[in-house]
C-alpha positions as a Markdown table, in Angstrom:
| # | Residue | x | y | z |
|---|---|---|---|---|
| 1 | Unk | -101.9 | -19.3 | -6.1 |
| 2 | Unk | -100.5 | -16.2 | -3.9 |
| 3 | Unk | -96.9 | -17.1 | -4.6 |
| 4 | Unk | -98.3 | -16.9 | -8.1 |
| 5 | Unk | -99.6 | -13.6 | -7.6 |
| 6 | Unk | -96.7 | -12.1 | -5.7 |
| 7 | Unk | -94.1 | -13.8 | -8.8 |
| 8 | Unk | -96.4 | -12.0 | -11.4 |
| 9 | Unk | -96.2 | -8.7 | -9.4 |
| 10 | Unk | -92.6 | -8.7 | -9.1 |
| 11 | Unk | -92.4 | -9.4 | -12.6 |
| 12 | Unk | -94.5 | -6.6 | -13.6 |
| 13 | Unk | -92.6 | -4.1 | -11.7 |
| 14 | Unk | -89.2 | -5.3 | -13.1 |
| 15 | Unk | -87.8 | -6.5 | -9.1 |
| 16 | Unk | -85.2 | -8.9 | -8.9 |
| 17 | Unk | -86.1 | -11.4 | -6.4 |
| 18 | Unk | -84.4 | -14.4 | -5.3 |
| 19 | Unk | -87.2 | -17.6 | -5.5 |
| 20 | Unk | -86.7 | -20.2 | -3.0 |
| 21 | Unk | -89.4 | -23.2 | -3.7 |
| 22 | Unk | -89.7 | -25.4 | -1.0 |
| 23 | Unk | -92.5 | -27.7 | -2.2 |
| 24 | Unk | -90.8 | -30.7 | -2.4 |
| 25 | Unk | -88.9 | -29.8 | 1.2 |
| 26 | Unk | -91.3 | -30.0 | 4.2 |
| 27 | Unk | -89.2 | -30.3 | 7.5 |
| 28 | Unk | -87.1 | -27.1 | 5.4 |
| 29 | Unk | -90.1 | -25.2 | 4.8 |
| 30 | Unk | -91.5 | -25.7 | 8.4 |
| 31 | Unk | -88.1 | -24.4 | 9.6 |
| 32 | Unk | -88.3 | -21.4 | 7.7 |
| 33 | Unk | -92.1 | -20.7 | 8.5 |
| 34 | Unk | -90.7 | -21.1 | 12.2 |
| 35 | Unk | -87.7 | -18.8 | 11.6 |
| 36 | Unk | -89.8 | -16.1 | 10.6 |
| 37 | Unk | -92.8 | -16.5 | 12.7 |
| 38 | Unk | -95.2 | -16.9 | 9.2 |
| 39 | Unk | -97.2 | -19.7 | 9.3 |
| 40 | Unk | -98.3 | -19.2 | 5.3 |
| 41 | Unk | -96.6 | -19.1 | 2.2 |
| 42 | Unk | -95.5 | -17.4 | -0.1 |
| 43 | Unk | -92.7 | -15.8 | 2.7 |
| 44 | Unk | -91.7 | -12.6 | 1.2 |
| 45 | Unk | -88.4 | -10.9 | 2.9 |
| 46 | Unk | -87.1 | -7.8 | 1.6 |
| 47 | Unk | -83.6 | -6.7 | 2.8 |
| 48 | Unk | -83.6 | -9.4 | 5.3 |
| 49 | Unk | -87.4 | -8.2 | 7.0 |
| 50 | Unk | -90.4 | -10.2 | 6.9 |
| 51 | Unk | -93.1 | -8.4 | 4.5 |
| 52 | Unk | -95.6 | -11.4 | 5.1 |
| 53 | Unk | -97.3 | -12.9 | 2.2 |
| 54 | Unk | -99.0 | -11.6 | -0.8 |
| 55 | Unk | -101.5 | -9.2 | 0.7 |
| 56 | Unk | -99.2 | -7.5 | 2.4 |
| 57 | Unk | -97.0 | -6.7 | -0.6 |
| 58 | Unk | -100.1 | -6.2 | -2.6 |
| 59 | Unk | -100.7 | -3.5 | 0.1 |
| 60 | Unk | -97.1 | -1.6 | -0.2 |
| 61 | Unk | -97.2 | -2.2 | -3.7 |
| 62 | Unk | -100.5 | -0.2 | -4.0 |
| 63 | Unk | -99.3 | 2.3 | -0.9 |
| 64 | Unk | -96.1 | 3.5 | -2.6 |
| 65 | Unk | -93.9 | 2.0 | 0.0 |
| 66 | Unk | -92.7 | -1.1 | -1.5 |
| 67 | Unk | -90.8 | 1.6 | -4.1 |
| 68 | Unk | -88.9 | 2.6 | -0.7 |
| 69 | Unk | -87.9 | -0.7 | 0.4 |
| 70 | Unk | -86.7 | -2.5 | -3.2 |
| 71 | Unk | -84.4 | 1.1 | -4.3 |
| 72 | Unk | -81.0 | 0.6 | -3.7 |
Protein backbone atom coordinates (compact mmCIF):
# COMPACT_ATOMS: atom_id res chain seq x y z
CA UNK A 1 0.00 0.00 0.00
CA UNK A 2 2.97 2.80 0.49
CA UNK A 3 4.20 2.37 -2.98
CA UNK A 4 0.56 3.04 -3.62
CA UNK A 5 0.60 6.10 -1.76
CA UNK A 6 3.88 7.50 -2.90
CA UNK A 7 2.61 6.62 -6.99
CA UNK A 8 -0.69 8.63 -6.05
CA UNK A 9 1.45 11.47 -4.62
CA UNK A 10 3.71 11.85 -7.48
CA UNK A 11 0.81 11.78 -9.57
CA UNK A 12 -0.90 14.44 -7.88
CA UNK A 13 1.95 16.73 -7.95
CA UNK A 14 2.55 16.16 -11.78
CA UNK A 15 6.51 14.39 -11.05
CA UNK A 16 7.84 12.33 -13.54
CA UNK A 17 9.19 9.30 -11.87
CA UNK A 18 10.72 6.29 -13.35
CA UNK A 19 8.73 2.92 -11.68
CA UNK A 20 10.82 0.05 -11.21
CA UNK A 21 8.42 -3.05 -9.91
CA UNK A 22 10.30 -5.71 -8.61
CA UNK A 23 7.55 -8.05 -7.30
CA UNK A 24 8.01 -10.80 -9.35
CA UNK A 25 12.14 -10.35 -8.92
CA UNK A 26 13.26 -11.29 -5.34
CA UNK A 27 17.11 -12.03 -5.42
CA UNK A 28 16.83 -8.26 -7.71
CA UNK A 29 14.94 -6.59 -5.17
CA UNK A 30 17.08 -7.85 -2.24
CA UNK A 31 20.07 -6.52 -4.25
CA UNK A 32 18.69 -3.22 -4.50
CA UNK A 33 17.41 -3.10 -0.81
CA UNK A 34 21.18 -4.01 -0.05
CA UNK A 35 22.57 -1.34 -2.47
CA UNK A 36 20.85 1.30 -0.73
CA UNK A 37 20.89 0.23 2.80
CA UNK A 38 16.65 0.18 2.87
CA UNK A 39 15.36 -2.78 4.05
CA UNK A 40 11.47 -1.62 3.03
CA UNK A 41 9.78 -0.83 -0.07
CA UNK A 42 8.62 1.39 -1.87
CA UNK A 43 12.65 2.70 -2.45
CA UNK A 44 12.33 6.19 -3.44
CA UNK A 45 15.68 7.87 -5.00
CA UNK A 46 15.63 11.27 -6.30
CA UNK A 47 18.66 12.51 -8.36
CA UNK A 48 20.45 9.39 -7.47
CA UNK A 49 19.91 9.92 -3.29
CA UNK A 50 18.01 7.68 -1.14
CA UNK A 51 14.70 9.62 0.20
CA UNK A 52 13.57 6.29 2.01
CA UNK A 53 10.04 5.23 1.65
CA UNK A 54 6.74 6.86 1.69
CA UNK A 55 6.91 8.66 4.97
CA UNK A 56 9.70 10.30 4.26
CA UNK A 57 8.48 11.76 1.04
CA UNK A 58 5.24 12.35 2.62
CA UNK A 59 7.35 14.50 5.04
CA UNK A 60 9.32 16.72 2.24
CA UNK A 61 6.24 16.77 0.34
CA UNK A 62 4.44 18.44 3.31
CA UNK A 63 7.91 20.45 4.39
CA UNK A 64 8.33 22.22 1.07
CA UNK A 65 11.56 20.48 0.30
CA UNK A 66 10.64 17.89 -2.03
CA UNK A 67 9.83 21.13 -4.51
CA UNK A 68 13.83 21.71 -4.09
CA UNK A 69 14.91 18.38 -4.92
CA UNK A 70 12.40 17.40 -8.17
CA UNK A 71 13.07 21.28 -9.98
CA UNK A 72 15.38 21.09 -12.64
Amino acid sequence: PYSHRAINLLNGRNLKYQLVDLTDHPEEMDNIKNQWGWKTVPIIIINGKLVGGYTDLKTLDESGELDKLTVG
